[in-house]
MIDRENGU-440247 format. One record per residue: residue in three letters; x, y, z of N, C-alpha, C, O in turn. Coordinates in steps of 0.02 Angstrom, whole numbers, plus 50000, padded with zeros to 5 digits. Example, Ala and Ser with C-alpha at 12.3 -4.5 7.8 and 13.67 -1.06 7.14 Angstrom:
2
Ala506604971650390506154977550390506604983550390507124983450423 Ser506424988850354506844994750357506455000250394506705005750402 
% end
This chain:
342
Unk501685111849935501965108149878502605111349855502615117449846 Unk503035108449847503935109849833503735114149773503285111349742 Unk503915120249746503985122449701504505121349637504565124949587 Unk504955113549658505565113449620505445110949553504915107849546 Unk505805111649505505435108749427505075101149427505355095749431 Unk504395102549420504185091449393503815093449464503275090449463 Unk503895097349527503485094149592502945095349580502575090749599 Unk502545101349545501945101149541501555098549490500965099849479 Unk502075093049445501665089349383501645080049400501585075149364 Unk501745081349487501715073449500501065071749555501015074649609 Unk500755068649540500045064349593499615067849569499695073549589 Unk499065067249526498535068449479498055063749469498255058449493 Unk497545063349446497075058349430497655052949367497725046849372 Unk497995057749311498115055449263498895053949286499185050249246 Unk499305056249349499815055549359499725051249413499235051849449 Unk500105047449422499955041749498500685042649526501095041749481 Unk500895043849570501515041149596501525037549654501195039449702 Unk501745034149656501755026349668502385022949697502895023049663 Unk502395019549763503185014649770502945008249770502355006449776 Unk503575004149761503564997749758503584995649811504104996649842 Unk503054991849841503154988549895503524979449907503784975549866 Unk503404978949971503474982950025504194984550031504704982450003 Unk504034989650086504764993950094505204987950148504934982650164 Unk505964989950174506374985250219506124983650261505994977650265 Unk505944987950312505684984550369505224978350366504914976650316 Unk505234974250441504834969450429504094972950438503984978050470 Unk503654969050406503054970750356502614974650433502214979350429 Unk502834970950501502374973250555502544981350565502154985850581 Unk503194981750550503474989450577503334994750530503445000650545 Unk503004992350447503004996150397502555003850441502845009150454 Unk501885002350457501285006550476501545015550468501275020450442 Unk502005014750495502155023950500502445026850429502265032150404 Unk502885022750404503215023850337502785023250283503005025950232 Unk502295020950279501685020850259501185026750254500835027150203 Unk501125030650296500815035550326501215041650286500985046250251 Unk502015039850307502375044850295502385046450204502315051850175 Unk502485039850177502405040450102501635042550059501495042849999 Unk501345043250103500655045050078500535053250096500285057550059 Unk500795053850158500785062650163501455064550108501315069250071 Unk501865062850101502205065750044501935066249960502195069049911 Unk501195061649968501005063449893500845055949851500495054849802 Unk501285051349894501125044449833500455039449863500215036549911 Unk500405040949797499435036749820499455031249775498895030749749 Unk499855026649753500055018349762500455015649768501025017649755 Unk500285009249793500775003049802500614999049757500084997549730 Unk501534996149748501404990749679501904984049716502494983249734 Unk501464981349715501944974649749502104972949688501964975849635 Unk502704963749707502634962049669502824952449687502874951749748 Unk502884949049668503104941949688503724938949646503744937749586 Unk504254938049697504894934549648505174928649692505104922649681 Unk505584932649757505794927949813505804929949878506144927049920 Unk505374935649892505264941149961504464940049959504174936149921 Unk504234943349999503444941650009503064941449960503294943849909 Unk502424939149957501934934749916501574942849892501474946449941 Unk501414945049841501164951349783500594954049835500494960049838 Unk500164948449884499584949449899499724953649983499574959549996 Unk499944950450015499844950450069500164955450112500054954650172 Unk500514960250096500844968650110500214972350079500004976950115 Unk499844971250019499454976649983499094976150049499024981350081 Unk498784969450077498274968050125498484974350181498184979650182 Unk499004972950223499254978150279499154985550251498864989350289 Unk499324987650199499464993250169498754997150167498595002250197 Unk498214991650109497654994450114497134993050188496544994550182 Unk497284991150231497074991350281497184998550330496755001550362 Unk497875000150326498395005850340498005011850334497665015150372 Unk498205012150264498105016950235497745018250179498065016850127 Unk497055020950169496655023850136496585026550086496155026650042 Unk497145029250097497465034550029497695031949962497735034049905 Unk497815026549994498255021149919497885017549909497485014049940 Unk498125019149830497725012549789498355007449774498945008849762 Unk497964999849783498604994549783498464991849724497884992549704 Unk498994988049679499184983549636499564978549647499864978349701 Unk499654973149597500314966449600500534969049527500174969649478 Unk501114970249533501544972749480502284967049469502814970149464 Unk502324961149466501644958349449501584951649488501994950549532 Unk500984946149472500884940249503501104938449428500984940949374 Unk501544932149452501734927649393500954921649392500654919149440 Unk500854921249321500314918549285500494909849301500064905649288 Unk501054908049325501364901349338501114897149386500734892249388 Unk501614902549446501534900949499501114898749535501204893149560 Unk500614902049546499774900249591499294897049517499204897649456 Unk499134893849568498504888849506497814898149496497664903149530 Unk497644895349433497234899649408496734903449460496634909449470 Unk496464897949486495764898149531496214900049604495834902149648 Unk496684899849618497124904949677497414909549659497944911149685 Unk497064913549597497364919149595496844923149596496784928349628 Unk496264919349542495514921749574495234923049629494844927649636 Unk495434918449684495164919649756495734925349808495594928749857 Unk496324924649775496634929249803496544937349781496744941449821 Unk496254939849716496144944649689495474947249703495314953149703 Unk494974940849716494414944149751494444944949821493944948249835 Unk494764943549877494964943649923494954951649927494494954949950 Unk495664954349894495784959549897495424965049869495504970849885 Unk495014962849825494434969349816493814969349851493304972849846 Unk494004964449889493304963449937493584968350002493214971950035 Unk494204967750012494524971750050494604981350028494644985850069 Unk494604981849982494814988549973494444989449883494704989949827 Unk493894989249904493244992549845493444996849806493465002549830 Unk493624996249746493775002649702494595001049708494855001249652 Unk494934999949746495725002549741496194998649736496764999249758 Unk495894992449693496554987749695496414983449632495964979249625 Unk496974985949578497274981249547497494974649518498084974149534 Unk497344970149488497644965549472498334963849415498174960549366 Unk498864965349419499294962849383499474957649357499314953249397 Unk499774954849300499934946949302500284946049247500054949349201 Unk500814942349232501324941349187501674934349189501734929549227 Unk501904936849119502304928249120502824925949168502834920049184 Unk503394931649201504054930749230504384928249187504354928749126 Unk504764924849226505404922449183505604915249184505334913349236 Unk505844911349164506084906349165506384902549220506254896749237 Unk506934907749252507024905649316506844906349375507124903749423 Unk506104911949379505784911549434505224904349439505094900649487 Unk505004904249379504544897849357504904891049380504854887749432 Unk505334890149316505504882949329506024882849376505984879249426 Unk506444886049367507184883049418506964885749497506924880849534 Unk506814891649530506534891949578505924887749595505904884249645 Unk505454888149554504484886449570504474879849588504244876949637 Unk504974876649503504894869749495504344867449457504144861549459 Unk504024873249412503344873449371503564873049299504064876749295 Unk503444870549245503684871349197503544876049155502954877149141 Unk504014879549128503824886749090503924887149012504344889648975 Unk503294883349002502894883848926502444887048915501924887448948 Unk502674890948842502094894948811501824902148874501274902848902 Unk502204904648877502124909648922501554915648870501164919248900 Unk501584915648829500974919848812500344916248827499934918148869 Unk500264910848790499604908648820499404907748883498824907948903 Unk499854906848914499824906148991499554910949025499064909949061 Unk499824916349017499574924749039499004923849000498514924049038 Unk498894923248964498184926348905497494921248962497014922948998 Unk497804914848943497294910548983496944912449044496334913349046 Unk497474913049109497624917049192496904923049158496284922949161 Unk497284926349135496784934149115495974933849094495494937349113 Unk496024927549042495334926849038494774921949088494164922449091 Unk495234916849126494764913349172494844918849220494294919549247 Unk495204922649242494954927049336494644930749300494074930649324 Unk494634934149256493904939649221493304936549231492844940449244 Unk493164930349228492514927749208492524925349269492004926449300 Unk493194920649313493014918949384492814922849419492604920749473 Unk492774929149407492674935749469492064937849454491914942049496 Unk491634937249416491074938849389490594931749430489984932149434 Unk490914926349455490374922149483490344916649468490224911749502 Unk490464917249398490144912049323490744903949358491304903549383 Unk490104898449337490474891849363490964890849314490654891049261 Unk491464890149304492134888149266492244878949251492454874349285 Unk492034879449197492194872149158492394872249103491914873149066 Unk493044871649065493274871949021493904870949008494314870249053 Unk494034870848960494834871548937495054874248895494774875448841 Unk495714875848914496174883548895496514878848848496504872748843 Unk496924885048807497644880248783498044878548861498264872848869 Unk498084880848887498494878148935498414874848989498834870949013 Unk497724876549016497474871749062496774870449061496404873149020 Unk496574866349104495894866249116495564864849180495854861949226 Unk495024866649183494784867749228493964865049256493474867249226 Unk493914861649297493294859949287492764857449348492744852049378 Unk492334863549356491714865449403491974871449471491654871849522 Unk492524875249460492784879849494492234886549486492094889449434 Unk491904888249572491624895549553491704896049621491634892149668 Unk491884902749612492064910049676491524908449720490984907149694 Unk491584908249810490714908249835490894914649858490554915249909 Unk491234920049851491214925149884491444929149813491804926149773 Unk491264934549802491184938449735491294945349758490894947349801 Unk491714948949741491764955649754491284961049732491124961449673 Unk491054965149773490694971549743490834975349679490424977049636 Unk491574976349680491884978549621492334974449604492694971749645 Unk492374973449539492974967849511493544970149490493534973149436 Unk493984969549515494624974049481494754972049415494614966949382 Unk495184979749400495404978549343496184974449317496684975549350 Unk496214971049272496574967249258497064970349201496934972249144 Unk497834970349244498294973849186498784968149175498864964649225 Unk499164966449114499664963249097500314965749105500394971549088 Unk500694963349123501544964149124501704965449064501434960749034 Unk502014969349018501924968548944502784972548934502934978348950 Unk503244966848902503954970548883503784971748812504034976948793 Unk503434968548764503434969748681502784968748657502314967448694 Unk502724969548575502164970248568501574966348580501094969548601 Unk501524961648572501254956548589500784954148647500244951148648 Unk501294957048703500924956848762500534962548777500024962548811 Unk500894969048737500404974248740499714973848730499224975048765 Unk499834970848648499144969648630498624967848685498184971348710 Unk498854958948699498514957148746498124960648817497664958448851 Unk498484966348820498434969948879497854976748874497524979748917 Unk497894977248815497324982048800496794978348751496274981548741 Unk496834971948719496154969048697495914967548715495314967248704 Unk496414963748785496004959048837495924959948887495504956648918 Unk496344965348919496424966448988496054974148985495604976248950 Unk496504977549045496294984949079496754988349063496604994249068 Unk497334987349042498144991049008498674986849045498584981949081 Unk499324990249026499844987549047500364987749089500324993449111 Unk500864985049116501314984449165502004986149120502104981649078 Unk502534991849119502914991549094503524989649139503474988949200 Unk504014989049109504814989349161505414991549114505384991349053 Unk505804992949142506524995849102506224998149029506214994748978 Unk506015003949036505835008348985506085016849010506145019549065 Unk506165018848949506405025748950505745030248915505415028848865 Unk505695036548965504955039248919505045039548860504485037848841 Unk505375040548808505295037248751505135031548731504965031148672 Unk505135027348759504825019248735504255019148789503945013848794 Unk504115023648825503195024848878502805024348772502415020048752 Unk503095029848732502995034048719502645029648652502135030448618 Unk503065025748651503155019648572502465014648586502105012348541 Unk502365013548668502045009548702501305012748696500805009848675 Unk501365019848722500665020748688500475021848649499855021848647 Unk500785023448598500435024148527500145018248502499645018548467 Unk500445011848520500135006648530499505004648537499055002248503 Unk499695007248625498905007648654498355009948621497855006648606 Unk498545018748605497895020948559497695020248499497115021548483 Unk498065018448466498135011948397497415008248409496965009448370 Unk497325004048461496874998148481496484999148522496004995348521 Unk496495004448574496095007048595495495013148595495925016048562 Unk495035017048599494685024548613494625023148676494725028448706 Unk494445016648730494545018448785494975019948841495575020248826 Unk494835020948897495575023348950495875016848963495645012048994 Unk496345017548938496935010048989497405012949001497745017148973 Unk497415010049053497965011749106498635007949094498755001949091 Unk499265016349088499645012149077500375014149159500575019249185 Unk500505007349168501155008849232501755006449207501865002749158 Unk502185009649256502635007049238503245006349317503135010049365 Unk503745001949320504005003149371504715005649357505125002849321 Unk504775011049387505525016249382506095016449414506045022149436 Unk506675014249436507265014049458507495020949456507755024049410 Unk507325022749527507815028649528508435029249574508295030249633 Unk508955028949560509685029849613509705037949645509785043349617 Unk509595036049711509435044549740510255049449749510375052549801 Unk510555049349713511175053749712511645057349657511815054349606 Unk511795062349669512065065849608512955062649583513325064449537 Unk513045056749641513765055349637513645048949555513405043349558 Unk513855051749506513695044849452514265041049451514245037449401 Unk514745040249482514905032849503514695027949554514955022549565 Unk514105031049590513655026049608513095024949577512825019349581 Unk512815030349538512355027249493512645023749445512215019749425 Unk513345022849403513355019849376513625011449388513655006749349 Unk513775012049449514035002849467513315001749503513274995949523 Unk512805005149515512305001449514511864999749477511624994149487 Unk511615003849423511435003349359511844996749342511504991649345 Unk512484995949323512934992949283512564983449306512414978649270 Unk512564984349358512514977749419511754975849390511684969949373 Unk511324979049385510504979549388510484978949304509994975449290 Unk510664980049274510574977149214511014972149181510784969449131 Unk511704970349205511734966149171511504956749210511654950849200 Unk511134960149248510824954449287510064954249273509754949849302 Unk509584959749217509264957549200509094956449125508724952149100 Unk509494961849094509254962149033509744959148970509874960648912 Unk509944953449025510354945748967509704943648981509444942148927 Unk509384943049019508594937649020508314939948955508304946048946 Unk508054935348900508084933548840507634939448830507844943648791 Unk506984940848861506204943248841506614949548856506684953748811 Unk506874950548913507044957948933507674959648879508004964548897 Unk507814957748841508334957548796508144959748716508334964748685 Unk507794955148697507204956848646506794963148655506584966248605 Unk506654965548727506264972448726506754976848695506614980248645 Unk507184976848718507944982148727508054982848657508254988048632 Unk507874976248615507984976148556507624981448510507854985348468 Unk506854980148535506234983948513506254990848522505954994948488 Unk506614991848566506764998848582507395001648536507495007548552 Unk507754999848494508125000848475508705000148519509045004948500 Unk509094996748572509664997248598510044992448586510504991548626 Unk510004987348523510174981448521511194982748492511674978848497 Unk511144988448469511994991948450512294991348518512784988048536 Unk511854995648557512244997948612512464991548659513024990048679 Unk511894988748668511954983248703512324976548689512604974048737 Unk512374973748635512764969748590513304966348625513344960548645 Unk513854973448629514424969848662514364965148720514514959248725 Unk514004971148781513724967348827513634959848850513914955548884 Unk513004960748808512674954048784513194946748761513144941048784 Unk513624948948716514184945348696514604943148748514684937048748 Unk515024947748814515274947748842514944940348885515204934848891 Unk514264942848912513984939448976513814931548941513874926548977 Unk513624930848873513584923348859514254921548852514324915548862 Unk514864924848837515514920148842515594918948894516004914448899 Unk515344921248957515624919149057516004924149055516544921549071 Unk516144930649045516374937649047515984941249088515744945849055 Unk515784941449152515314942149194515504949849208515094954349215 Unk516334950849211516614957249222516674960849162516464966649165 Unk516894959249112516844961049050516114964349026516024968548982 Unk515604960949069515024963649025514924968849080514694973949055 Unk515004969149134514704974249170515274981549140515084987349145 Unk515754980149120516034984949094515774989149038515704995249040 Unk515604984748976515084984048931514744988848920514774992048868 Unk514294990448975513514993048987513705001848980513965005849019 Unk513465002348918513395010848895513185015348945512645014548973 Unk513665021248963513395026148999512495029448961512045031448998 Unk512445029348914511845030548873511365026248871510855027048837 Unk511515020248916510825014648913510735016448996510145016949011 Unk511085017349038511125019449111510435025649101509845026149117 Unk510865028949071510535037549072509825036149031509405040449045 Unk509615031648987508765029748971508475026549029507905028249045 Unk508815021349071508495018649113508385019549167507915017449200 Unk508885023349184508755023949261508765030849283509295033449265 Unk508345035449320508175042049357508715043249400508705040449454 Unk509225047149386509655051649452509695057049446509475060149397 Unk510065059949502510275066949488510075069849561510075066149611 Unk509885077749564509825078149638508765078449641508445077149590 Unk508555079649680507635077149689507435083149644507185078849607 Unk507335087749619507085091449569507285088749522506785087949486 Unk507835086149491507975083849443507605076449419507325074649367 Unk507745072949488507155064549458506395066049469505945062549446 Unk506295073349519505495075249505505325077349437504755076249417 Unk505815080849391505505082749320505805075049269505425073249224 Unk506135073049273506155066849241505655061949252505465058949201 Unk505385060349309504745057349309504125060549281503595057749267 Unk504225064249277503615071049254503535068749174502995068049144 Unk504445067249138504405066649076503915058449046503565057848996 Unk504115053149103503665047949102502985048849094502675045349055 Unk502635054149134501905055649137501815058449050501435056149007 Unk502185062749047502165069248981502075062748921501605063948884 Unk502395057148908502575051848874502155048048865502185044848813 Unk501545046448917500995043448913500875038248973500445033948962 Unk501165038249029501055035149081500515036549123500415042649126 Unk500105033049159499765034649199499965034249274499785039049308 Unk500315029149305500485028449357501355023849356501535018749327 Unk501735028549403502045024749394502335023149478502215026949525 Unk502735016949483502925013849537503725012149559504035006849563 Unk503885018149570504635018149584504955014349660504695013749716 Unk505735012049626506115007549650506555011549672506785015249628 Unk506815012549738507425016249755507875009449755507765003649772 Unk508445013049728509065008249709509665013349740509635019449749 Unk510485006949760510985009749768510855012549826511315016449837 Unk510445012749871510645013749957510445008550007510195002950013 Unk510725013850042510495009250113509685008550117509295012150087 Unk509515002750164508945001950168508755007750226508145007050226 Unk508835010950256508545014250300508565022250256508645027550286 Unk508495021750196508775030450167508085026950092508165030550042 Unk507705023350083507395021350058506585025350062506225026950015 Unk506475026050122505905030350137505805034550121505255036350098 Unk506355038150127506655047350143506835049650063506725055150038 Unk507155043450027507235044949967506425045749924506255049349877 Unk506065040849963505365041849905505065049549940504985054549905 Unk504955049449996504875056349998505075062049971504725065249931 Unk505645063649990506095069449929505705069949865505655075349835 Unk505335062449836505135062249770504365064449782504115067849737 Unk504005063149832503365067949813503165074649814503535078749841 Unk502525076649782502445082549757502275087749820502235093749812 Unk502195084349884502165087749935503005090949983503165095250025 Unk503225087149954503905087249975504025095249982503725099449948 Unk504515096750028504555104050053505375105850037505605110850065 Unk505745102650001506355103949986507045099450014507615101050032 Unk506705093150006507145089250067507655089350006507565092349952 Unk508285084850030508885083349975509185076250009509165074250067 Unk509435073549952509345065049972509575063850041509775068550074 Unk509575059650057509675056750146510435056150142510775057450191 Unk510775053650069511335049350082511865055050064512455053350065 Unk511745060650050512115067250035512265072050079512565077150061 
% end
């Protein structure tokens, strides 16, 4: 185990480290890189579903693979798949890998829903809330007849039932969904958070909770000490997500609504360049992990210290073939590598 600062406070029962799957290659060639990210220390995968492969079906290869990992959907949009195909796809996968797999699920966004899906995207809280409470009870067996605020459903039951039922976490940017995620669910799914707002998030949690919920989150780290590439990639990566209204309002919750402002201003006038200019070296440096691999190994460390349980990092700003090598460098087994692209 790397002796460098943060390597020996990462992969723990209470620490998870974790990548986002799946990695570049096509999904048949993953098998070795797989192998390889698990002897370096990370014991999950967090898919997820937008416009690249389906949340489910890499965890499938992965936990087939490899043993070592525990899989998640970080997240399945609550939209997309009808209720009762998210049920059969979630018991699927714990029928596959007993104990080690996850269910995620969230609202998305507007334009993955309607303008991509072609689904209409109303009432996205109830929607998630609904999703959450029929696969809880669909996975348990129970015949399903009823109606939600949002949909209904009627004489749907599982003929195949998993041994263990996974646990069910929410996508959660604000409070709200938090809630939902620890009254109703198993804990939550964070994104573009700085361990200080891990931090805001659980106090939350234990607010409403005495029991364990699990909280993740997924981390952007740019693997290089050069910060004019972390910062035109950062710059690029947020102002392409966090004009999206919900991810906007978090930023708010977090207090960045000063910093961000101009930004924001810029990108609704059609200032597309203007806003990427915009974007605070100080909202970069909350959001996103760089520097050289001791340095994003104790900064992730600070995520755990903050109240995270697992988290599921994004290599950003390289090549796809320096993607592997970069999550390696990041586990706690790691023997002193230094980024690929340096």
């Amino acid at each position: 185990m790397s002796s460098s600062a943060g390597g020996n406070r990462l992969t723990t029962d209470d620490r998870r480290l974790g990548f986002t799957a799946p990695l570049a290659l096509p999904l048949h060639r993953q098998r070795d890189q797989i192998a390889a990210l698990a002897d370096a220390g990370h014991v999950d995968a967090w898919s997820a579903e937008v416009d690249g492969a389906d949340a489910f079906s890499p965890l499938a290869l992965i936990g087939a693979w490899e043993p070592r990992c525990r899989l998640g959907t970080a997240v399945v949009p609550a939209f997309t798949r009808s209720p009762a195909l998210i049920a059969q796809s979630a018991a699927a996968l714990a029928d596959m890998a007993p104990g080690r797999f996850l269910l995620g699920i969230g609202a998305s966004s507007r334009v993955v829903v309607e303008a991509w899906s072609g689904v209409a995207y109303t009432s996205p809280f109830e929607r998630t809330r609904d999703v959450l409470r029929f696969v809880r009870e669909a996975l348990s067996g129970a015949r399903m007849a009823r109606s939600y605020d949002s949909f209904t459903v009627d004489g749907f039951r599982l003929s195949r039932i998993p041994e263990l039922a996974p646990p069910i976490l929410v996508a959660a940017l604000r409070p709200k969904m938090v809630r939902l995620g620890i009254d109703e669910g198993d804990g939550v799914i964070l994104n573009w958070m700085s361990p200080t707002d891990v931090a805001r998030v659980r106090d939350l949690v234990t607010s409403r909770s005495a029991a364990r919920k699990e909280v993740v989150a997924r981390i952007f780290v740019c693997p290089t000490t050069d910060r004019d590439v972390v910062r035109a990639t950062a710059r690029r990566l947020i102002t392409t997500y966090l004009n999206v209204p919900a991810y906007a309002e978090a930023q708010r919750w977090h207090g960045r609504a000063e910093a961000l402002t101009p930004m924001w201003s810029a990108w609704d006038a059609g200032d597309r360049r203007g806003a990427l200019e915009l974007v605070p070296d100080s909202v970069i440096d909350d959001l996103f992990v760089h520097g050289s691999p001791p340095e994003c190994r104790e900064r992730i460390s600070q995520y755990f210290d903050h109240g995270l349980n697992a988290v599921s990092v994004s290599i950003v700003g390289v090549r796809p073939d320096f993607v592997v090598p970069a999550l390696c460098a990041l586990g706690p087994n790691d023997t002193g590598s230094e980024w690929p692209v340096e």
